[in-house]
py3Dmol code that shows the C-alpha trace and the ligand (Angstrom):
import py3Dmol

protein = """\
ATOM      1  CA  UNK A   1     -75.725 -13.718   7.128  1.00  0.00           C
ATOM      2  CA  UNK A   2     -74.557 -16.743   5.235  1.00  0.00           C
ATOM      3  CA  UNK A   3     -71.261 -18.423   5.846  1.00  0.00           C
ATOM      4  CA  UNK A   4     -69.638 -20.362   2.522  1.00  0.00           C
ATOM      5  CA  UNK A   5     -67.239 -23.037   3.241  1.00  0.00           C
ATOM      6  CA  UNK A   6     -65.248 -24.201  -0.371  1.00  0.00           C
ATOM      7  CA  UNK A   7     -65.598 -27.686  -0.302  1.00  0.00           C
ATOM      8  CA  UNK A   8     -64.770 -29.152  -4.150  1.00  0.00           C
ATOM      9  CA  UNK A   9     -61.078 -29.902  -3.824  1.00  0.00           C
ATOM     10  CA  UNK A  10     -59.818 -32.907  -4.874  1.00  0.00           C
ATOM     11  CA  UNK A  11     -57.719 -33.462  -2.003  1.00  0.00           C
ATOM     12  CA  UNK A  12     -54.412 -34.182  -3.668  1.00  0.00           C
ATOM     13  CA  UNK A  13     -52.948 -34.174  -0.652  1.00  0.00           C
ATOM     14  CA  UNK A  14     -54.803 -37.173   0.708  1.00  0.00           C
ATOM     15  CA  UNK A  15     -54.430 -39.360  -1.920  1.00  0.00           C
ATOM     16  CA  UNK A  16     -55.136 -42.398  -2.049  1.00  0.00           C
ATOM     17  CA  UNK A  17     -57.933 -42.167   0.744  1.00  0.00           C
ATOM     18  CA  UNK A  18     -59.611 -39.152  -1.093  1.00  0.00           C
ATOM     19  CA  UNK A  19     -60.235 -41.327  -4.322  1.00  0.00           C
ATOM     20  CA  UNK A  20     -63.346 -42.103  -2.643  1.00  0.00           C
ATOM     21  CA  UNK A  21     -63.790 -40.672   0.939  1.00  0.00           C
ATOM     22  CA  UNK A  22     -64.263 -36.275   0.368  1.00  0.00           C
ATOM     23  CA  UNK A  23     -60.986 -34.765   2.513  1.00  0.00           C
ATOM     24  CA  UNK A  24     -63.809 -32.788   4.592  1.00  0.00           C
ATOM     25  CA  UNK A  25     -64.725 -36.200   5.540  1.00  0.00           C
ATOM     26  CA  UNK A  26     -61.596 -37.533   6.851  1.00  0.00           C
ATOM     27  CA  UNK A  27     -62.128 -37.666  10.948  1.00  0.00           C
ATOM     28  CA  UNK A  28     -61.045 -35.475  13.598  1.00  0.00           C
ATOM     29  CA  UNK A  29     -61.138 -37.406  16.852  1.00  0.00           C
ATOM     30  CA  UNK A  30     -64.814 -38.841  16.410  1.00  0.00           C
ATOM     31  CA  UNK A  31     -66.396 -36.246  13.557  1.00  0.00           C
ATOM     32  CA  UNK A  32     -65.538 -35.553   9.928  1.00  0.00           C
ATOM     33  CA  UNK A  33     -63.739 -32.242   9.746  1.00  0.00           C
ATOM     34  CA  UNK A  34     -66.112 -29.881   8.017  1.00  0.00           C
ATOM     35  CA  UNK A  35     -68.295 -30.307  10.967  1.00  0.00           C
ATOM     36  CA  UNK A  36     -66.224 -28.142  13.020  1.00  0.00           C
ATOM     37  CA  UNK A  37     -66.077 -25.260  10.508  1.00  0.00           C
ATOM     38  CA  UNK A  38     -70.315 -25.981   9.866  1.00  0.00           C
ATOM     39  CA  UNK A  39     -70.450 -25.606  13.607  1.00  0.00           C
ATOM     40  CA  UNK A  40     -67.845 -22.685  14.015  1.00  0.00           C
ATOM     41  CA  UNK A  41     -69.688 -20.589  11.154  1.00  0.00           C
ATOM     42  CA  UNK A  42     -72.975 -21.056  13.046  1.00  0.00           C
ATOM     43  CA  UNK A  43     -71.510 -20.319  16.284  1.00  0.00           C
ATOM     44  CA  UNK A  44     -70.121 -17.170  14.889  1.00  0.00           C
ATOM     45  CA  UNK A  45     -73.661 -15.796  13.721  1.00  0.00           C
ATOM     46  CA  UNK A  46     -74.392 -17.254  10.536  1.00  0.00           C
ATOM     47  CA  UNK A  47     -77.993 -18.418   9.914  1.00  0.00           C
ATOM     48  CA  UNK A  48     -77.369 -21.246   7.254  1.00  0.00           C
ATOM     49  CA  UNK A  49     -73.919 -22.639   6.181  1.00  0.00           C
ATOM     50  CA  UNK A  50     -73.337 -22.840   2.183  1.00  0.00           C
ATOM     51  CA  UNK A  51     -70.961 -25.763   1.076  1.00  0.00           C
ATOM     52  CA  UNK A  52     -69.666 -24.778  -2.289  1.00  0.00           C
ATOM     53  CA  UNK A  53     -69.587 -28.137  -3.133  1.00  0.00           C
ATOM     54  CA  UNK A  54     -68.500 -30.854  -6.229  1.00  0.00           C
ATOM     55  CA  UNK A  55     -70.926 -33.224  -7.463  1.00  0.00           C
ATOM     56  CA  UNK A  56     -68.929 -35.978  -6.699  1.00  0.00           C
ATOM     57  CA  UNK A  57     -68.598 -35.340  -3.205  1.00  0.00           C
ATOM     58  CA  UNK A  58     -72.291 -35.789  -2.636  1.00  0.00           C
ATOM     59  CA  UNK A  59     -71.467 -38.127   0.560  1.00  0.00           C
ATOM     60  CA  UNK A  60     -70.608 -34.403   2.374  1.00  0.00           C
ATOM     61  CA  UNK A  61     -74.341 -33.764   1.473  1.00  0.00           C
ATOM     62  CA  UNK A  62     -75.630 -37.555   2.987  1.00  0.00           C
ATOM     63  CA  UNK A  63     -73.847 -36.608   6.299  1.00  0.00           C
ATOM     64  CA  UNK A  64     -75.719 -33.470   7.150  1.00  0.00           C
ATOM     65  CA  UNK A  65     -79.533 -35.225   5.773  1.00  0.00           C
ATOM     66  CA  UNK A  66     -81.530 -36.077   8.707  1.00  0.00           C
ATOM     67  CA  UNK A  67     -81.353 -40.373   9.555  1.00  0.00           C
ATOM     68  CA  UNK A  68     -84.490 -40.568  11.089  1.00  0.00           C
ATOM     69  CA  UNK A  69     -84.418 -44.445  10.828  1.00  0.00           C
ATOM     70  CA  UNK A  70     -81.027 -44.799  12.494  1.00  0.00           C
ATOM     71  CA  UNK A  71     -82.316 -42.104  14.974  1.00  0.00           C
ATOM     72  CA  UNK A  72     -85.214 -44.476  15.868  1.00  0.00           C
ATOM     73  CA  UNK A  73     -83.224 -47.605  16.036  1.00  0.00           C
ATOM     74  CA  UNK A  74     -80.610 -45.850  18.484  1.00  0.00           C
ATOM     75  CA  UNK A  75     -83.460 -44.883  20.893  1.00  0.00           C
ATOM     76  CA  UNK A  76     -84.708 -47.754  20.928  1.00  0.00           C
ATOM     77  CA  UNK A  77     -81.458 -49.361  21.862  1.00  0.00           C
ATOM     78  CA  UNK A  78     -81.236 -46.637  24.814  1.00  0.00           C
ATOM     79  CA  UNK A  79     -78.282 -44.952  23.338  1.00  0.00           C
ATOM     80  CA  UNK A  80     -79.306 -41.527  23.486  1.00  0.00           C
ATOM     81  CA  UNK A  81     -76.313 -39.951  23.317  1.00  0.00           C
ATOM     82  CA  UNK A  82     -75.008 -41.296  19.982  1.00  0.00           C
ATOM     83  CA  UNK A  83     -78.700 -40.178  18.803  1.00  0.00           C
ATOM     84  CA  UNK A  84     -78.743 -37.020  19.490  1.00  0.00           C
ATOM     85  CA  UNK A  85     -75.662 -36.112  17.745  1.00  0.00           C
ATOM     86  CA  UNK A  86     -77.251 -37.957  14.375  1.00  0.00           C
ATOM     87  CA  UNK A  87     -80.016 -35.730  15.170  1.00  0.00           C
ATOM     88  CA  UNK A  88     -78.344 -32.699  15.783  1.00  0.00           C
ATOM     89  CA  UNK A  89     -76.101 -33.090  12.525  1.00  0.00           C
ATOM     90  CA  UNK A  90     -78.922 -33.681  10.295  1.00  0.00           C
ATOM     91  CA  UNK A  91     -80.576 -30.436  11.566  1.00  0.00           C
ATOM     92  CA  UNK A  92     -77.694 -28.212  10.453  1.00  0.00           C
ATOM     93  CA  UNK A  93     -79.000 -25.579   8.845  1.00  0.00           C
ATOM     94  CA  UNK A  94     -76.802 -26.444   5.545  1.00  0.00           C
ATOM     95  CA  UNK A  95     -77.493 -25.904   1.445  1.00  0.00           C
ATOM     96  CA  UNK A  96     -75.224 -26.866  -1.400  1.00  0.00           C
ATOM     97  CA  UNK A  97     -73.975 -24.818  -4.138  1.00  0.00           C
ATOM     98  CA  UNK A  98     -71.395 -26.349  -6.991  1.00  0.00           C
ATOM     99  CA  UNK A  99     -68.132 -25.377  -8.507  1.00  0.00           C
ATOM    100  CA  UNK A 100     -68.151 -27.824 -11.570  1.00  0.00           C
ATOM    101  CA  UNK A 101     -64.995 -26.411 -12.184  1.00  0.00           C
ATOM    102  CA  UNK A 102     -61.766 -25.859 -10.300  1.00  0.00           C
ATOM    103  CA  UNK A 103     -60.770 -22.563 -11.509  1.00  0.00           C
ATOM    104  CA  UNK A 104     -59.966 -21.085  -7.904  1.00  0.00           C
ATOM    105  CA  UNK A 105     -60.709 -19.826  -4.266  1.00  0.00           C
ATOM    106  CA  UNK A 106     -61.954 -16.872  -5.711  1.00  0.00           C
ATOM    107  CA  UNK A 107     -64.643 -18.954  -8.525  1.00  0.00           C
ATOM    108  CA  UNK A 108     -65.753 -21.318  -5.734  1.00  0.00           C
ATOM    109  CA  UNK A 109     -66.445 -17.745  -3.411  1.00  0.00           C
ATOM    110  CA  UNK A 110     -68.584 -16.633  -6.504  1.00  0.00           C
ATOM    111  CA  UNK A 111     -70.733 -19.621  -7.125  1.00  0.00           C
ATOM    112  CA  UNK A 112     -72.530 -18.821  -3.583  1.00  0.00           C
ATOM    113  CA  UNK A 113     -73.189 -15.575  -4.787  1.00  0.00           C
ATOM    114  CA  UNK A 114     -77.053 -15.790  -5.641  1.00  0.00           C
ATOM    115  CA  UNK A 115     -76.916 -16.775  -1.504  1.00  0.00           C
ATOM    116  CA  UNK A 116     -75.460 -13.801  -0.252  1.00  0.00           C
ATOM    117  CA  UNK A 117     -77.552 -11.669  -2.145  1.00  0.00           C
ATOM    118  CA  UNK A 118     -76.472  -7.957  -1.116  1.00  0.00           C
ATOM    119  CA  UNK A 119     -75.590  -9.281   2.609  1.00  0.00           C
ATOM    120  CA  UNK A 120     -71.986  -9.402   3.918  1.00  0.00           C
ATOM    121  CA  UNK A 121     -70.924 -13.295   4.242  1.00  0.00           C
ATOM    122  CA  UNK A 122     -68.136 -15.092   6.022  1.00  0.00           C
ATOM    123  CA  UNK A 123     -65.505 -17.301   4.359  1.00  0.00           C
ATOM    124  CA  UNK A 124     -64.257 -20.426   6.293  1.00  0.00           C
ATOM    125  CA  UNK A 125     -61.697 -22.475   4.514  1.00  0.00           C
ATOM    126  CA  UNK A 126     -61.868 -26.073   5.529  1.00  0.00           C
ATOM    127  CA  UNK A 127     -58.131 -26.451   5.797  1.00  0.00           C
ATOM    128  CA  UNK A 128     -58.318 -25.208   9.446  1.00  0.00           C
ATOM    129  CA  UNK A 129     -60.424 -25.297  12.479  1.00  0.00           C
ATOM    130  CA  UNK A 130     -60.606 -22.972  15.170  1.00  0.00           C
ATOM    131  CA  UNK A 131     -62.201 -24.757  18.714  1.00  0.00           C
ATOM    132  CA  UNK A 132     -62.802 -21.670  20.103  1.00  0.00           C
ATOM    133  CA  UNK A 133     -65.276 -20.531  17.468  1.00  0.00           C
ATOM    134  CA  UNK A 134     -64.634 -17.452  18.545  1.00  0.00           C
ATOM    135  CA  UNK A 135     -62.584 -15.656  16.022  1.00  0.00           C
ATOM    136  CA  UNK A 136     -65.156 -14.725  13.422  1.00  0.00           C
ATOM    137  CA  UNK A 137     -66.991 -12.814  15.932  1.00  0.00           C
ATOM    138  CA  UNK A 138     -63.737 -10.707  17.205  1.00  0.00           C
ATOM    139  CA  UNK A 139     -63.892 -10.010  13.003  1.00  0.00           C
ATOM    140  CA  UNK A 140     -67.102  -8.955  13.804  1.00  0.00           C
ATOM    141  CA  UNK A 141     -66.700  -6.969  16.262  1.00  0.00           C
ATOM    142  CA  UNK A 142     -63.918  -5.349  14.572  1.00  0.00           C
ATOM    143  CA  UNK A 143     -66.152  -4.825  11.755  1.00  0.00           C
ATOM    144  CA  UNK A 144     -69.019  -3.060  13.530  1.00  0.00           C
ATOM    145  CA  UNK A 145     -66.475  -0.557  15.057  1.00  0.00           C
ATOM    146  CA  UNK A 146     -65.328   0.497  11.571  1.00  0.00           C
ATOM    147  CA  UNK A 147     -68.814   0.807   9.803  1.00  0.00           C
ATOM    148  CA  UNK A 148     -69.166  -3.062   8.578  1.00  0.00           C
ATOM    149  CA  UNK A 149     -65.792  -2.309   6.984  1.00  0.00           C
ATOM    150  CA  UNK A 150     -64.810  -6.352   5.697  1.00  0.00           C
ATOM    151  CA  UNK A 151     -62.110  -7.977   7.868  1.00  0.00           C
ATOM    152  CA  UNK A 152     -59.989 -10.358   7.541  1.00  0.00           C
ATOM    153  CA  UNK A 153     -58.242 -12.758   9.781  1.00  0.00           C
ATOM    154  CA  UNK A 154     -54.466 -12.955   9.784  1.00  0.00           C
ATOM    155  CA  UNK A 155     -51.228 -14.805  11.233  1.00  0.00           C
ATOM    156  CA  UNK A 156     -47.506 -13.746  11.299  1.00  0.00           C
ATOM    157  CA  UNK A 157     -45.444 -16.757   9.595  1.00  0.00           C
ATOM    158  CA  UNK A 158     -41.609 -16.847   9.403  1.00  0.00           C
ATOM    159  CA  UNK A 159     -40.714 -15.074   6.213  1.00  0.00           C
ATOM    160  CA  UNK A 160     -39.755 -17.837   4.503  1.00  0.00           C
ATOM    161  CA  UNK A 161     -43.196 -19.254   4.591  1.00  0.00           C
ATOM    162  CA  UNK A 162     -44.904 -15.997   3.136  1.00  0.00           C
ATOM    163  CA  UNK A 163     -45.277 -17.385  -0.614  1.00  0.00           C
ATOM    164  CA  UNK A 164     -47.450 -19.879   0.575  1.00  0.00           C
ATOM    165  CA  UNK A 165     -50.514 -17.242   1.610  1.00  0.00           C
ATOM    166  CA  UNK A 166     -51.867 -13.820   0.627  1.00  0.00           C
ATOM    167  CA  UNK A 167     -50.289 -11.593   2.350  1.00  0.00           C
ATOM    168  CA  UNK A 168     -50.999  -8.004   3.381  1.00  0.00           C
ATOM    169  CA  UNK A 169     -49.810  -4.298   3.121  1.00  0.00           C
ATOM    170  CA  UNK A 170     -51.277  -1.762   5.937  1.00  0.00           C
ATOM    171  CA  UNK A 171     -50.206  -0.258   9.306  1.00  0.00           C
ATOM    172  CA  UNK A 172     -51.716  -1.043  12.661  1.00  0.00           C
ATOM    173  CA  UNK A 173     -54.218   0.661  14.112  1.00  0.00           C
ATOM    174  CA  UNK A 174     -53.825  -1.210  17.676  1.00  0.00           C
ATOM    175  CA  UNK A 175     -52.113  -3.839  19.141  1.00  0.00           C
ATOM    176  CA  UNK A 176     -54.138  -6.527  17.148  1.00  0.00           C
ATOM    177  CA  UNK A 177     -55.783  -4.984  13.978  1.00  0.00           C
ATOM    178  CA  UNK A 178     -54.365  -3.579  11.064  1.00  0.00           C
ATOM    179  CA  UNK A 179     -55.709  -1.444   8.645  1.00  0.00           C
ATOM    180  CA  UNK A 180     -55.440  -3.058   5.127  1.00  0.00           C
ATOM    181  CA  UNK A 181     -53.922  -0.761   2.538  1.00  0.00           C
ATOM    182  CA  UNK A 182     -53.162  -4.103  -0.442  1.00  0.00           C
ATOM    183  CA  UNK A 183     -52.956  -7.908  -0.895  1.00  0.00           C
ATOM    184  CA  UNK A 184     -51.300 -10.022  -2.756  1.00  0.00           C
ATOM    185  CA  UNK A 185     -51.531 -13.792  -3.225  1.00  0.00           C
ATOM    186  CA  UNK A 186     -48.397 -16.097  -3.002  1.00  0.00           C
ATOM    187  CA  UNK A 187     -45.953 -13.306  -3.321  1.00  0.00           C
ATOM    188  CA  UNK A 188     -42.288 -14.308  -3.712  1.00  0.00           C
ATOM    189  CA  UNK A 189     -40.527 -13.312  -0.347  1.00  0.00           C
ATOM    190  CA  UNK A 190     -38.534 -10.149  -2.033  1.00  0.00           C
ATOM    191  CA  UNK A 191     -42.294  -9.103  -3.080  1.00  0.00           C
ATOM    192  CA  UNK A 192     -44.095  -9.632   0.163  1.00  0.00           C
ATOM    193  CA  UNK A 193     -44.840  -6.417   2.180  1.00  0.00           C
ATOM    194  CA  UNK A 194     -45.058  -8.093   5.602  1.00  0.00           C
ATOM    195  CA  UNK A 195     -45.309 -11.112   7.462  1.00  0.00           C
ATOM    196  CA  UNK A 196     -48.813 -11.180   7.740  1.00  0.00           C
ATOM    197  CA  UNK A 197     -50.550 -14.353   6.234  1.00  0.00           C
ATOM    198  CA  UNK A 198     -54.197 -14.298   5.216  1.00  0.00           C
ATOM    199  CA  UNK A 199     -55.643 -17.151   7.506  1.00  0.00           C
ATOM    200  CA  UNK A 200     -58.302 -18.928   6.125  1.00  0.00           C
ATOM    201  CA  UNK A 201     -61.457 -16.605   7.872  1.00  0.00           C
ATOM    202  CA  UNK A 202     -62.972 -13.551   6.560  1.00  0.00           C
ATOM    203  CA  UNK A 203     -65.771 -11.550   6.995  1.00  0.00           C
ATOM    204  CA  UNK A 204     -66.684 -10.046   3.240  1.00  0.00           C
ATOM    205  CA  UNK A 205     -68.657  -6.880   2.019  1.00  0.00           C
ATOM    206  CA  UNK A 206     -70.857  -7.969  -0.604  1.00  0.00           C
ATOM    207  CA  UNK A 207     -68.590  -5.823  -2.861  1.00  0.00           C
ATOM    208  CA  UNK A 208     -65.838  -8.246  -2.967  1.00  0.00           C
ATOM    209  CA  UNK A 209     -68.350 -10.773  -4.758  1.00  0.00           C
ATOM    210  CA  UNK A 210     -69.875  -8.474  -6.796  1.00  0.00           C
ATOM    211  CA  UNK A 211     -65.742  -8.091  -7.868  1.00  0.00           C
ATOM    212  CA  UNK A 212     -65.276 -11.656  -8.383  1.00  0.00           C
ATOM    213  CA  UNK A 213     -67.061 -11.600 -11.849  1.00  0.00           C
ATOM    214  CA  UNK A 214     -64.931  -9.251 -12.901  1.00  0.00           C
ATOM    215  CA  UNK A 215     -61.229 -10.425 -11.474  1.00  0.00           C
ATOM    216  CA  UNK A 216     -58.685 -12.336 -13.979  1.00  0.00           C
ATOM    217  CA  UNK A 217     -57.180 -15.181 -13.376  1.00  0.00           C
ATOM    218  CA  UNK A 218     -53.994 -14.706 -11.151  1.00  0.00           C
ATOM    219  CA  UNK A 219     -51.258 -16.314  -8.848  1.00  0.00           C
ATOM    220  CA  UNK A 220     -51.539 -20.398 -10.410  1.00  0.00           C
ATOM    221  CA  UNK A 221     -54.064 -19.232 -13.020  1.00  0.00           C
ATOM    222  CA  UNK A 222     -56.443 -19.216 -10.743  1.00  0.00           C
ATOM    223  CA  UNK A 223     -59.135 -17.053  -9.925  1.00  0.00           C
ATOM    224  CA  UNK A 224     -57.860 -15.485  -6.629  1.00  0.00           C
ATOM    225  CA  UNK A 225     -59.969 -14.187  -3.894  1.00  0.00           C
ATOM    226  CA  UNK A 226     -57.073 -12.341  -2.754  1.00  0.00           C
ATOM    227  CA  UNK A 227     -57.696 -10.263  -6.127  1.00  0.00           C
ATOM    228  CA  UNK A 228     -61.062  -9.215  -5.451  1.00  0.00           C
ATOM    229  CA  UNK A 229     -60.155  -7.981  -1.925  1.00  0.00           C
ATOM    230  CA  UNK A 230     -57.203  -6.119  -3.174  1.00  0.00           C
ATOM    231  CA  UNK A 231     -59.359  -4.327  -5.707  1.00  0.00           C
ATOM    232  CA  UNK A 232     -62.298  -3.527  -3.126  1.00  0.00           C
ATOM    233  CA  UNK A 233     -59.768  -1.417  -1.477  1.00  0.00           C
ATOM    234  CA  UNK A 234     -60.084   0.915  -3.780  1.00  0.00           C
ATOM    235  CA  UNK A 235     -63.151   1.579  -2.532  1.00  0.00           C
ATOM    236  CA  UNK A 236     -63.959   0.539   1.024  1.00  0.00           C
ATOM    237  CA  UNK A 237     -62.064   0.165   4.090  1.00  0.00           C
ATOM    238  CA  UNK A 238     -61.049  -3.382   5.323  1.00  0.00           C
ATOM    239  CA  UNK A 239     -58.985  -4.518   8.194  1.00  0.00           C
ATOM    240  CA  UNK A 240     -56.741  -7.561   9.685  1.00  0.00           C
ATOM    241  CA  UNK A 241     -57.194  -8.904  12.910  1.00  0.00           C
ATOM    242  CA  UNK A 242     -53.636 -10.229  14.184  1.00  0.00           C
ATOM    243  CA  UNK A 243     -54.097 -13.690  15.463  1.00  0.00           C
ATOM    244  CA  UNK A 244     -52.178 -16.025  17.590  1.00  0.00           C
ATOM    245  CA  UNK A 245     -51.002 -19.474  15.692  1.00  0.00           C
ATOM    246  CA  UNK A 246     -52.346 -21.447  18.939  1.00  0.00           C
ATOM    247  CA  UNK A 247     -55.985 -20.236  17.931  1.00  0.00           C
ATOM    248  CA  UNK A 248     -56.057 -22.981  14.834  1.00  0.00           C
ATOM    249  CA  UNK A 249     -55.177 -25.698  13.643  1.00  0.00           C
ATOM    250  CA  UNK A 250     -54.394 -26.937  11.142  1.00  0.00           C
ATOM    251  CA  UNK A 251     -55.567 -30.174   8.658  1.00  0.00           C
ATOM    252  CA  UNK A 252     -53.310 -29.553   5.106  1.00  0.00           C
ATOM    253  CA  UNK A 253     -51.170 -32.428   5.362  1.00  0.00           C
ATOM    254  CA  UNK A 254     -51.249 -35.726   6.673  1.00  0.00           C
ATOM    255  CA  UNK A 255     -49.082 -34.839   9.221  1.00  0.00           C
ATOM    256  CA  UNK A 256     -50.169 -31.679  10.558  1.00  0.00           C
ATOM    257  CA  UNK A 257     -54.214 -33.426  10.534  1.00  0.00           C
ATOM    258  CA  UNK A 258     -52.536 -36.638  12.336  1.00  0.00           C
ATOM    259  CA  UNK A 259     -51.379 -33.596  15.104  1.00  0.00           C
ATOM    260  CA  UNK A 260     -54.510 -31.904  15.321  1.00  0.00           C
ATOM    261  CA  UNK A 261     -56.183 -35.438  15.887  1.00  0.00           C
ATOM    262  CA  UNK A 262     -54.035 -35.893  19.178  1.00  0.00           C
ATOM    263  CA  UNK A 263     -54.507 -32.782  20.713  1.00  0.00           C
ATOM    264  CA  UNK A 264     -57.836 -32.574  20.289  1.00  0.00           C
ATOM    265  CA  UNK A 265     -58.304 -36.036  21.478  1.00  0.00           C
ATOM    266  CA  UNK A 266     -56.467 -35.148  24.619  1.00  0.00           C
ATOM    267  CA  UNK A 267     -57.956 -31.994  25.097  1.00  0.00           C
ATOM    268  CA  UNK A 268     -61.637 -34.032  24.691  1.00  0.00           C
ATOM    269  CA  UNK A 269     -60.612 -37.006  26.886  1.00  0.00           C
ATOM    270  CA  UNK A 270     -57.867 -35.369  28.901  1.00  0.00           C
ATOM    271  CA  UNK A 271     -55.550 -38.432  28.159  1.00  0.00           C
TER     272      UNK A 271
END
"""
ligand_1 = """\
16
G1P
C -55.727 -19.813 0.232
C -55.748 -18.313 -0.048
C -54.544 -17.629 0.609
C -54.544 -17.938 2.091
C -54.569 -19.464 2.323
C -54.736 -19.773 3.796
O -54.623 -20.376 -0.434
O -55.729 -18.104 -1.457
O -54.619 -16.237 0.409
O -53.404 -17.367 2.696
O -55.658 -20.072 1.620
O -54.641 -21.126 4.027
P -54.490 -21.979 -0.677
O -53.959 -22.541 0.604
O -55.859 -22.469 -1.029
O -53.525 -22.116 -1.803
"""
view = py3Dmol.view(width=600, height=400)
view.addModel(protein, "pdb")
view.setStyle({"model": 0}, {"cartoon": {"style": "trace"}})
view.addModel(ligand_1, "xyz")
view.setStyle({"model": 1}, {"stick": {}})
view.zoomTo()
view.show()
């Protein structure tokens, strides 16, 4: 099973840093960001990681090639520790696809699709990391319960927050899954039929890819991936697992990545 991390923003957010230096690459405590989700989507069961990437970001790319040189030299100086974590990150199990252009979620989920083949995949979106690493496999779990049904992680935002995300139409089915009966992307908050934010993980039946040919651009223009789930429905089963805020955090904006860089600093040093 392959997990696809979208990688070929520009970063807006970031600017001017992400001129040059790839937002995936801006630090959290000692590591670039989209080593967490690399690590989290291996953790979770995938066997190789697929950065839909841009082909200006190739610097992502140099990060997870082995350094056998600076490998070498680091032994040699006795500092073992800082080598094996350049060893360990340039044996990743990680390959590249590219979105050459920035039509949408749902595009840059389709340009891995020669990689996931007929297999069910995970989507991790960068702007997010969860420590734990263990919310993909809850999905999972939910997933094997309900015949591989896809599932989909989400989180209950104030309402006035709700036309930021997809959000979802269902009914529960316990205290923390839902069953999901629609989606929509970015609906206006008179539109939205819940609370319940898509999250930024999901577990995907290769259906919804084979779907993303076909969807039109929606919500911005863009080719949503919200879309393609909402039209699967008409077909499969797929469910939401209900999680808590505390589980992730968050890296959109300079502010809320500055936050995540302190607690996880104190939760790694204790200080
Ligand atoms: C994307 C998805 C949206 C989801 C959000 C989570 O939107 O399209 O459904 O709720 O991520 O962060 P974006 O934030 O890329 O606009």
């Amino acid at each position: 099973m392959k997990a696809l991390i979208p990688a070929a923003g520009l970063g807006t957010r970031f600017l001017p840093v992400t001129k040059s230096v790839p937002k995936e690459m801006l630090p959290v405590v000692d590591r670039p960001q989209i080593q967490y989700i690399v690590e989290e989507g291996l953790a979770s069961g995938a066997d190789e990681v697929v950065i839909i990437n841009s082909r200006e970001k190739k610097i992502i790319e140099d990060y997870f090639t082995e350094n056998a040189h600076l490998v070498s030299h680091l032994r040699a100086k006795g500092k073992d520790a800082y080598a094996d974590e350049v060893q360990h990150v340039g044996e990743l199990p990680v390959s590249y696809v590219y979105q050459d252009e920035p039509l949408g979620l749902g595009h840059a989920v389709h340009c891995a699709a020669e990689k996931t083949g007929d297999e069910p995949f995970f989507v991790l979106l960068g702007d997010v990391i969860v420590p734990g690493n263990d919310m993909l496999v809850r999905m999972k779990e939910v997933s094997d319960a309900h015949n591989g049904a896809s599932v989909i992680a989400v989180l209950p935002v104030p309402e006035d927050q709700v036309s930021r995300f997809g959000i979802i139409a269902g009914e529960a089915v316990s205290d923390d899954v839902w069953k999901v009966e629609s989606l929509v992307e970015k609906p206006a908050v008179e539109d939205a039929p819940s609370n319940l934010a898509v999250f930024g993980r999901y577990l995907l039946s290769p259906r919804v890819m084979d779907l993303l040919a076909e969807v039109k651009p929606g919500a911005g223009g863009e080719i949503q991936l919200t879309d393609a789930m909402d039209a699967v429905l008409k077909e499969e089963e797929m469910y939401a697992l209900i999680i808590d805020g505390d589980e992730g955090f968050d890296l959109g904006t300079v502010d809320s990545w500055l936050e995540t860089n302190n607690i996880l600093y104190q939760r790694r040093f204790g200080k």
